[in-house]
N, CA, C and O atoms as a CHARMM CRD file, in Angstrom:
* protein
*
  268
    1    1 UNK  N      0.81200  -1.18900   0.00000 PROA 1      0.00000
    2    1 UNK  CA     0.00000   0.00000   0.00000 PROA 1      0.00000
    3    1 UNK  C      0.86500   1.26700   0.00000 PROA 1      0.00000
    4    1 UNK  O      0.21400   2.21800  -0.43100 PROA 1      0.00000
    5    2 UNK  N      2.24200   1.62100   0.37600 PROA 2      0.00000
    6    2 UNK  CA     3.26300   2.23000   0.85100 PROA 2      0.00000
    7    2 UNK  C      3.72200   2.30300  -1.40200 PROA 2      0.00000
    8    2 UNK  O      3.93700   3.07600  -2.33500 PROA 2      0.00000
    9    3 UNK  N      3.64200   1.36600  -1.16100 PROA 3      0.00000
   10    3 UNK  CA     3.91500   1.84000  -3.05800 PROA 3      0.00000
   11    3 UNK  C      2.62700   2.59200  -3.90600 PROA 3      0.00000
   12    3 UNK  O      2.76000   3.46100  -4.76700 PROA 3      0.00000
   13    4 UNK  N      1.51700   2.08400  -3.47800 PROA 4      0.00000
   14    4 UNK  CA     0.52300   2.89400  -3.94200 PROA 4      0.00000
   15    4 UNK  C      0.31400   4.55200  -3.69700 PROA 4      0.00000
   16    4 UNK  O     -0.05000   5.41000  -4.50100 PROA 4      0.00000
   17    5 UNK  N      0.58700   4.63800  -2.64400 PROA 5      0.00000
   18    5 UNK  CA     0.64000   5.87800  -1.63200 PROA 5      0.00000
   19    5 UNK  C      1.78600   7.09900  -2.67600 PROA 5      0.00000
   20    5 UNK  O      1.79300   8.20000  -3.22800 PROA 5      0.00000
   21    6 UNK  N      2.53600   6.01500  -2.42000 PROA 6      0.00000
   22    6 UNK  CA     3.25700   7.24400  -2.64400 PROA 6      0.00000
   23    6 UNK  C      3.67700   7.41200  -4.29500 PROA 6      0.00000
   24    6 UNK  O      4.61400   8.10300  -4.69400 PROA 6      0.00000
   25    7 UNK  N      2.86900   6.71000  -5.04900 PROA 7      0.00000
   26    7 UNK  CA     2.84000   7.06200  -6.47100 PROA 7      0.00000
   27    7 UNK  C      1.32500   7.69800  -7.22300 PROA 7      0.00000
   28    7 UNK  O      1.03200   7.95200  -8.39100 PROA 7      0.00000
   29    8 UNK  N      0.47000   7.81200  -5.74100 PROA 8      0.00000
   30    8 UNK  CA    -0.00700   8.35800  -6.20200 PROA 8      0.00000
   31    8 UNK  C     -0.33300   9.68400  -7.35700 PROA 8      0.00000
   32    8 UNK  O      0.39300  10.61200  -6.99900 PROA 8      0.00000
   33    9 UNK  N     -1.12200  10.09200  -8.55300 PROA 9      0.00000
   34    9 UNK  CA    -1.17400  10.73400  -9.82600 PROA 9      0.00000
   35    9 UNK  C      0.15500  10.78100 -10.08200 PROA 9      0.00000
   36    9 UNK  O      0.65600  11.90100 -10.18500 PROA 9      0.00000
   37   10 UNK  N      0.75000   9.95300 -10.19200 PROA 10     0.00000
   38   10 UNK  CA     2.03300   9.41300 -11.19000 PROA 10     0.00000
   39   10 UNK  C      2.09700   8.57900 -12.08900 PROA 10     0.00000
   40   10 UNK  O      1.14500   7.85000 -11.80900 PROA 10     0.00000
   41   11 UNK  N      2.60100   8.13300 -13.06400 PROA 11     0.00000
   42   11 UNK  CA     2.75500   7.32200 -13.73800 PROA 11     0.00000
   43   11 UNK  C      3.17100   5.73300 -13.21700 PROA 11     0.00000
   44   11 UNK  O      4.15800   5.59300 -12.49500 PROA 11     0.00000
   45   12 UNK  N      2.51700   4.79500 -13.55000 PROA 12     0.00000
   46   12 UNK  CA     2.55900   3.58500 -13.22600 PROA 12     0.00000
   47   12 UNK  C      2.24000   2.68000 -14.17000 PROA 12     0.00000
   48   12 UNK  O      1.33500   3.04600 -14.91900 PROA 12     0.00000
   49   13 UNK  N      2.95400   1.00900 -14.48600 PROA 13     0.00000
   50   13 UNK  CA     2.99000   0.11500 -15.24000 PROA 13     0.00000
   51   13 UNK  C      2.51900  -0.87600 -14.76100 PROA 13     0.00000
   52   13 UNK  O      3.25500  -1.38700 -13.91800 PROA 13     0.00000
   53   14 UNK  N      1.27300  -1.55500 -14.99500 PROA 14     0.00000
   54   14 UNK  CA     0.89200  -2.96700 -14.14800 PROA 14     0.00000
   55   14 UNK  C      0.75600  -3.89300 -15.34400 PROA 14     0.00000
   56   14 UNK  O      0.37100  -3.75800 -16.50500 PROA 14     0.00000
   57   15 UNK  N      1.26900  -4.97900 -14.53000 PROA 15     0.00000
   58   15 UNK  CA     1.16000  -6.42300 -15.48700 PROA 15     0.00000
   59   15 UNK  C      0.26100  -7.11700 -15.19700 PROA 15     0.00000
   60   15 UNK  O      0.44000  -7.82100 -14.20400 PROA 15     0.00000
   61   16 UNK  N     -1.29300  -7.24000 -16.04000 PROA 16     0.00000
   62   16 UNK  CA    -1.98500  -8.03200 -15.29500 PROA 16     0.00000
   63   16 UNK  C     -1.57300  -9.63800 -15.85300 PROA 16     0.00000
   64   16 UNK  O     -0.74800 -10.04700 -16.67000 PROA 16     0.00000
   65   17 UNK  N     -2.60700 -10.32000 -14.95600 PROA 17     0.00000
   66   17 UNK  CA    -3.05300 -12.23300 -15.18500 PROA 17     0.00000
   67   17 UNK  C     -2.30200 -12.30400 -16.14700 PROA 17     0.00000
   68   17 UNK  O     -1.11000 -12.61000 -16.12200 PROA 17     0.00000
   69   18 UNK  N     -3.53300 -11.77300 -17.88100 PROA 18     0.00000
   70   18 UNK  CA    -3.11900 -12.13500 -19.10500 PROA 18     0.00000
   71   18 UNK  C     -1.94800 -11.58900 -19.94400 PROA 18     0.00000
   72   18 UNK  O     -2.10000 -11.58300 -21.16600 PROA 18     0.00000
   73   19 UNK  N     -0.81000 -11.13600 -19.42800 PROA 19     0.00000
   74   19 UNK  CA     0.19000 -10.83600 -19.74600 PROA 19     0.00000
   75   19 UNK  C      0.02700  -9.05100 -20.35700 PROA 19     0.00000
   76   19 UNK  O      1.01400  -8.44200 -20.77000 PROA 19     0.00000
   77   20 UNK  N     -1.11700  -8.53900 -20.31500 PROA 20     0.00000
   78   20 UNK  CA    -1.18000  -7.23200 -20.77900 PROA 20     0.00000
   79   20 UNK  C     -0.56100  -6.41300 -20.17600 PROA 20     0.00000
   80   20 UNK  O     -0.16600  -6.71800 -19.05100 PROA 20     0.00000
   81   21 UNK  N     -0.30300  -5.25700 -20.65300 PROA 21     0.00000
   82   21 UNK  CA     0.77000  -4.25100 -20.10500 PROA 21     0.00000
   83   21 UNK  C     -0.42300  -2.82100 -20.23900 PROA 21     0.00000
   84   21 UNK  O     -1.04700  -2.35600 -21.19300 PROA 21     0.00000
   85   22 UNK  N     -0.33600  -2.44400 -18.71700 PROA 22     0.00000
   86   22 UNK  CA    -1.25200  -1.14600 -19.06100 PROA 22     0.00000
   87   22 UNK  C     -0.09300  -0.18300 -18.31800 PROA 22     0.00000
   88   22 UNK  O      0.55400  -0.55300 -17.33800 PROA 22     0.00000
   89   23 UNK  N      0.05900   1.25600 -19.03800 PROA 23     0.00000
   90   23 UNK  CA     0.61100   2.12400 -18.24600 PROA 23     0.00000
   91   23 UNK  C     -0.19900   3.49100 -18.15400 PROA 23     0.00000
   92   23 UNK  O     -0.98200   3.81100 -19.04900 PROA 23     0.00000
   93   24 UNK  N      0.02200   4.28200 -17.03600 PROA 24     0.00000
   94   24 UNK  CA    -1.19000   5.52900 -17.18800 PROA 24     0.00000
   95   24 UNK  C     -0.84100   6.12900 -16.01000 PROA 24     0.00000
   96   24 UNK  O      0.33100   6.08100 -15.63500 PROA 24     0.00000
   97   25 UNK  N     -1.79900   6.76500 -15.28300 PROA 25     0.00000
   98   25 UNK  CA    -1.33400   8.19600 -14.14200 PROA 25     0.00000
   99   25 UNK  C     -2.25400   7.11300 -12.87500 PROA 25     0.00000
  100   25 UNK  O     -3.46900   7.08200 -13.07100 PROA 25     0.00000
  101   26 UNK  N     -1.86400   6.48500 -11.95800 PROA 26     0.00000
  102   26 UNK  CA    -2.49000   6.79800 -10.98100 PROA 26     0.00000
  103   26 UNK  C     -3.38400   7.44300 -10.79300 PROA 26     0.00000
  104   26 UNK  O     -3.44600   8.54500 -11.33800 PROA 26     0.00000
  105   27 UNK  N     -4.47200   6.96100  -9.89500 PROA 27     0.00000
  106   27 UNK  CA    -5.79200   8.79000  -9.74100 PROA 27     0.00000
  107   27 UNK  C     -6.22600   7.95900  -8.41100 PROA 27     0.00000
  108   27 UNK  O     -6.21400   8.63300  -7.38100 PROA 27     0.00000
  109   28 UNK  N     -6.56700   6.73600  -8.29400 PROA 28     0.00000
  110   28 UNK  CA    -6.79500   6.46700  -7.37400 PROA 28     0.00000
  111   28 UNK  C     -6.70800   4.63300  -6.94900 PROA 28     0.00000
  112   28 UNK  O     -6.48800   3.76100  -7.78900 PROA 28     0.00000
  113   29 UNK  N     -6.94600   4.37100  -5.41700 PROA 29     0.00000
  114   29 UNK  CA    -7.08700   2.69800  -4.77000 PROA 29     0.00000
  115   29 UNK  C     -7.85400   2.48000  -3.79900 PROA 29     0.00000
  116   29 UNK  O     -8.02500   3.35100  -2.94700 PROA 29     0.00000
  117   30 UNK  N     -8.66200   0.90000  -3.71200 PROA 30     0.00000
  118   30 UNK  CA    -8.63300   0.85600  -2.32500 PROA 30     0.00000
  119   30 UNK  C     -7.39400   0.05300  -1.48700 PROA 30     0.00000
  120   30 UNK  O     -6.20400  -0.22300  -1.64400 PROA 30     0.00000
  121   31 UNK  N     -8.46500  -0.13400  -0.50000 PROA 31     0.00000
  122   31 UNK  CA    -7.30800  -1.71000   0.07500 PROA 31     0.00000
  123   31 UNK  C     -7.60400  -2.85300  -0.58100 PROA 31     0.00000
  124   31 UNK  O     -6.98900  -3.82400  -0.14100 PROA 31     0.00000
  125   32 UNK  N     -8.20600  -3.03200  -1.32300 PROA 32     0.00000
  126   32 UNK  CA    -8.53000  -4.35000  -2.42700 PROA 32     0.00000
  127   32 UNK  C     -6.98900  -4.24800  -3.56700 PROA 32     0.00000
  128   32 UNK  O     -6.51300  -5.18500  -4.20900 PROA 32     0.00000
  129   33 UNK  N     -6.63200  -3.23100  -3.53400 PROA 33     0.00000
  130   33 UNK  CA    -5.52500  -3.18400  -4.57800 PROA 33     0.00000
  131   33 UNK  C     -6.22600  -2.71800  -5.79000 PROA 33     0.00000
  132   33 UNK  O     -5.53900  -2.22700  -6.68600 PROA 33     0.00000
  133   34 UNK  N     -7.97500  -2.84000  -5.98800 PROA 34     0.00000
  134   34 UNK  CA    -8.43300  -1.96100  -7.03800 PROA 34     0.00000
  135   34 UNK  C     -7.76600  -0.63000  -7.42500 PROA 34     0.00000
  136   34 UNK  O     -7.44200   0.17500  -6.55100 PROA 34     0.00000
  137   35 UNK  N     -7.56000  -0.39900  -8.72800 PROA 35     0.00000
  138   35 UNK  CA    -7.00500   0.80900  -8.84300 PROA 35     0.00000
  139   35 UNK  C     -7.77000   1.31200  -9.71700 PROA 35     0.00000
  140   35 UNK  O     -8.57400   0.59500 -10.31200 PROA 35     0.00000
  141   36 UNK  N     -7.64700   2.92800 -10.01600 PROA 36     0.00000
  142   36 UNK  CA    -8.37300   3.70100 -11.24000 PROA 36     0.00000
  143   36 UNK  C     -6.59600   5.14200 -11.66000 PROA 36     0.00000
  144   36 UNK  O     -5.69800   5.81700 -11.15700 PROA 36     0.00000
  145   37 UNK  N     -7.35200   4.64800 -13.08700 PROA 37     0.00000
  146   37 UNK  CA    -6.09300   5.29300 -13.68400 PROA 37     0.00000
  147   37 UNK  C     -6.79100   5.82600 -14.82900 PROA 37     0.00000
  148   37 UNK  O     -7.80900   5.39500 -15.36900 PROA 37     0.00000
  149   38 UNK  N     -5.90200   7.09200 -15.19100 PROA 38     0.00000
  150   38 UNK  CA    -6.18000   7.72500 -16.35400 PROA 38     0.00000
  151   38 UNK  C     -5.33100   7.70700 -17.13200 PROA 38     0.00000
  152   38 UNK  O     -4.18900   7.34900 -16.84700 PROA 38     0.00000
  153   39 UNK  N     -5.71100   8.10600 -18.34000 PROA 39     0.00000
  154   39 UNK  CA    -4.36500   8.35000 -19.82000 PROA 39     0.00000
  155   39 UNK  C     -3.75500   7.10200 -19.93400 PROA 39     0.00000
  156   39 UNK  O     -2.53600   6.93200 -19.95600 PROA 39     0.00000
  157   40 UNK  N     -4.97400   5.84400 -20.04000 PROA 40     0.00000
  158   40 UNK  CA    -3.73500   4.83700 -19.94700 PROA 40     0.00000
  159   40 UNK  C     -3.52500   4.15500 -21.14800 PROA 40     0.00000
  160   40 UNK  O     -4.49400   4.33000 -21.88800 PROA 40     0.00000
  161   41 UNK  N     -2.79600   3.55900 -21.57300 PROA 41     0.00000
  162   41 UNK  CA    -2.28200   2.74800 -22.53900 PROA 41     0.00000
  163   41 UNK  C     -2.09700   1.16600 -22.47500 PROA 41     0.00000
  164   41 UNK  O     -1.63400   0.74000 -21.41700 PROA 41     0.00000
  165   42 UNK  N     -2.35500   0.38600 -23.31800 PROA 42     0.00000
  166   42 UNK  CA    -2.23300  -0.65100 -23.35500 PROA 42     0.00000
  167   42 UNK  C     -0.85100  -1.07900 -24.05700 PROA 42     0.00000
  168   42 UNK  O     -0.72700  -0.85600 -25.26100 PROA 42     0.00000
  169   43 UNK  N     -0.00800  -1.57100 -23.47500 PROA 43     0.00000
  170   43 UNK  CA     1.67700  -1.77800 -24.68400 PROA 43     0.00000
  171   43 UNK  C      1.50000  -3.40400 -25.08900 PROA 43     0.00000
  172   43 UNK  O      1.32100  -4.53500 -24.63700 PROA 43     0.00000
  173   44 UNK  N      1.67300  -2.69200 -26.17400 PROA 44     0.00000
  174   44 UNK  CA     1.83100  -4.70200 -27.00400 PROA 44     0.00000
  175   44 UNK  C      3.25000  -4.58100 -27.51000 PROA 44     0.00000
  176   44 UNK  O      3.94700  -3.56800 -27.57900 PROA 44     0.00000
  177   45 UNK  N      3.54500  -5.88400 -27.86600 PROA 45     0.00000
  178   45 UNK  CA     4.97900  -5.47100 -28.30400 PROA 45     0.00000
  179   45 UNK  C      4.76400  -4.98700 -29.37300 PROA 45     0.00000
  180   45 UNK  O      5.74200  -4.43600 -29.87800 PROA 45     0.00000
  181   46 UNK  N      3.46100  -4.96400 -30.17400 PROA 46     0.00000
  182   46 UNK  CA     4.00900  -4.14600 -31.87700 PROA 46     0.00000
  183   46 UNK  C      3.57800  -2.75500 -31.89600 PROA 46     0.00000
  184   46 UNK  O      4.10600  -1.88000 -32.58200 PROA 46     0.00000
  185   47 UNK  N      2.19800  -2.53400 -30.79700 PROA 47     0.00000
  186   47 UNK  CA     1.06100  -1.80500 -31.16500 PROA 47     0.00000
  187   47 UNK  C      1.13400  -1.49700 -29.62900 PROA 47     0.00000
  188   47 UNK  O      1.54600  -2.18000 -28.69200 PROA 47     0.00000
  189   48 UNK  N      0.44400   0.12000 -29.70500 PROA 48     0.00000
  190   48 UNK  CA     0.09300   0.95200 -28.52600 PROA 48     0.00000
  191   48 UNK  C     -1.38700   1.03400 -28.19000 PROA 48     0.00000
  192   48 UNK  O     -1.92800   1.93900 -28.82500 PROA 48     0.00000
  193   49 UNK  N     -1.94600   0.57700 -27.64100 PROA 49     0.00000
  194   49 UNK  CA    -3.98100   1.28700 -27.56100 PROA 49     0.00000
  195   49 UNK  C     -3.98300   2.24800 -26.64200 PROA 49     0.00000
  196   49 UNK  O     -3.32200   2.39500 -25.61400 PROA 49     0.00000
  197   50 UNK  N     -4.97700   3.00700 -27.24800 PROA 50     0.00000
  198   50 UNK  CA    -5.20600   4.35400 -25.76000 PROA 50     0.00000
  199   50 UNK  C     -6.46900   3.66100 -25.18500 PROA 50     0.00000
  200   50 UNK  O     -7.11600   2.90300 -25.90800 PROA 50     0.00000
  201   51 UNK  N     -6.75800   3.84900 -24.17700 PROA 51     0.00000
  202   51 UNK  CA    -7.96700   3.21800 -22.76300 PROA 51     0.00000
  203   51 UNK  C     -8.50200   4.48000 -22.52800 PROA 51     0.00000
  204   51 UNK  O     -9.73000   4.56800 -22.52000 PROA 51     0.00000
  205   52 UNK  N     -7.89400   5.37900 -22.35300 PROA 52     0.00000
  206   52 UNK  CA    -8.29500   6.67700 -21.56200 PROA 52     0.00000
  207   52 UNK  C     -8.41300   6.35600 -19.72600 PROA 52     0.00000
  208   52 UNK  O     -7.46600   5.82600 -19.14500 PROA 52     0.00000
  209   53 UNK  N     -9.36400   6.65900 -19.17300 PROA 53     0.00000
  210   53 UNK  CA    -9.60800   6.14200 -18.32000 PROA 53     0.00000
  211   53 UNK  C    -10.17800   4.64900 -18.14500 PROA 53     0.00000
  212   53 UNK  O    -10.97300   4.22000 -18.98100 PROA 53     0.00000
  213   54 UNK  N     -9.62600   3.58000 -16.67000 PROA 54     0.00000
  214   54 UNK  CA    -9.80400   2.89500 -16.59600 PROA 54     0.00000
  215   54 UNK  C     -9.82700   2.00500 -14.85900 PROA 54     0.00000
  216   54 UNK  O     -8.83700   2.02500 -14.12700 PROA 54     0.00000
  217   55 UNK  N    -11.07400   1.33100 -14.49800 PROA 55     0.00000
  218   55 UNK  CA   -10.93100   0.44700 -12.93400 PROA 55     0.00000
  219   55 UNK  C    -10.22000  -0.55600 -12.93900 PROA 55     0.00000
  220   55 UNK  O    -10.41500  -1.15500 -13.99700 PROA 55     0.00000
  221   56 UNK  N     -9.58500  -0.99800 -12.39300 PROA 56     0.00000
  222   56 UNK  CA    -8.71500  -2.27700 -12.28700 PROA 56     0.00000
  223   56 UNK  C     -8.81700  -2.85000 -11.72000 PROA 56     0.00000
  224   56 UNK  O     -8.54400  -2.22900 -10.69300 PROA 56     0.00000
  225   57 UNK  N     -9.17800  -4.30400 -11.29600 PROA 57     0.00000
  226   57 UNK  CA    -9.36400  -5.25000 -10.13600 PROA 57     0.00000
  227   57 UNK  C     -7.90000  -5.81200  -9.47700 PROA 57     0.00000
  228   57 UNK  O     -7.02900  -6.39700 -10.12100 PROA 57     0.00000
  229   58 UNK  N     -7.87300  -5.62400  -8.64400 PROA 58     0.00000
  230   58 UNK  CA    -6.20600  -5.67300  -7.89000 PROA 58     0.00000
  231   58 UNK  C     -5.99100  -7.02800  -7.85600 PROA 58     0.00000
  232   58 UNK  O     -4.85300  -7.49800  -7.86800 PROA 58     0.00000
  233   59 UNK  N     -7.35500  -7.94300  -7.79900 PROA 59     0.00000
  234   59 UNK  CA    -6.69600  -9.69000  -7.85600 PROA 59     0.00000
  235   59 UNK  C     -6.21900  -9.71400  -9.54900 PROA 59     0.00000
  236   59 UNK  O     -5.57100 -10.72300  -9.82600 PROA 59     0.00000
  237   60 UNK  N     -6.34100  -9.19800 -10.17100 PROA 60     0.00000
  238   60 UNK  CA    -5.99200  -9.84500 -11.86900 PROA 60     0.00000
  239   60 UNK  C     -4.37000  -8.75300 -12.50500 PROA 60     0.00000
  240   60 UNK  O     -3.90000  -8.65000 -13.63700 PROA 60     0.00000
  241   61 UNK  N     -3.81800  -7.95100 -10.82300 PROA 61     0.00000
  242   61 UNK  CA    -2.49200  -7.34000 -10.92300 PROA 61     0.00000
  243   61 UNK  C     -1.31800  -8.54300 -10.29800 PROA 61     0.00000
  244   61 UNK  O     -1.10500  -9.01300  -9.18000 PROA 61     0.00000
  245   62 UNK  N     -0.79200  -8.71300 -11.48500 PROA 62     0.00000
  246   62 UNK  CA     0.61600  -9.22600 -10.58900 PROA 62     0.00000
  247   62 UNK  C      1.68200  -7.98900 -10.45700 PROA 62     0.00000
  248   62 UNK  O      1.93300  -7.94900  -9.25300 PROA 62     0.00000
  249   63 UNK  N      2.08500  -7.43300 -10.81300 PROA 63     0.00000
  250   63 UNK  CA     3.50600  -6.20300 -10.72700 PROA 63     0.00000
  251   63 UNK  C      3.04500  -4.89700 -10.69800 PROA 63     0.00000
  252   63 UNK  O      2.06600  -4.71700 -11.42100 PROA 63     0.00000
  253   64 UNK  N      3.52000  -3.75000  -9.97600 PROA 64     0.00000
  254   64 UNK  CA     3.33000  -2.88500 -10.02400 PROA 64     0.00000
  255   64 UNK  C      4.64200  -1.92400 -10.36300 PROA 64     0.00000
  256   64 UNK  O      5.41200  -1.68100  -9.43400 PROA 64     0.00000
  257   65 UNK  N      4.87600  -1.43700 -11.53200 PROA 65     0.00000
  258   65 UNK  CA     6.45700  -0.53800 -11.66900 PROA 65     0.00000
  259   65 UNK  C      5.95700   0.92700 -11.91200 PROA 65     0.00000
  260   65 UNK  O      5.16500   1.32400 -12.76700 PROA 65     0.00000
  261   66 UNK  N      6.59800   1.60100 -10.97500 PROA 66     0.00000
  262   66 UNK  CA     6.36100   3.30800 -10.88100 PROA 66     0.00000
  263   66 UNK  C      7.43900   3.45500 -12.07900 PROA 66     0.00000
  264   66 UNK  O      8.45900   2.78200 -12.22700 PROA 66     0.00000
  265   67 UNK  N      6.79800   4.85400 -13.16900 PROA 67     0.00000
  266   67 UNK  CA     7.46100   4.91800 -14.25700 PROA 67     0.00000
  267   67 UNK  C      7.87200   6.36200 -14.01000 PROA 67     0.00000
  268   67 UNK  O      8.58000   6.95100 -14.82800 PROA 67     0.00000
């Protein structure tokens, strides 16, 4: 939670379950590890998607990297 905290509206990279790569701004969490993020992106290795805003379920996060 100490990593969440303090990256809060920053940039952050999570790896979920299915190997997807989302990166975007922090905005908000609970204690579930749910997160909500804006400006985010999806990275593939060939191709970029924009999400815009997006909720995240904290069980389907394995990694969290402050960018």
């Amino acid at each position: 939670m100490k990593l969440l905290e303090e990256n809060l509206n920053r940039k952050i990279s999570l790896l979920l379950k299915d190997n997807r790569i989302m990166e975007g701004t922090l905005t908000g969490f609970d204690e579930y590890m749910n997160m909500v993020m804006d400006d985010v992106e999806e990275v593939g290795a060939e191709t970029t998607r924009k999400l815009g805003s997006v909720i995240i379920r904290g069980s389907n996060i394995v990694r969290i990297v402050p960018l």
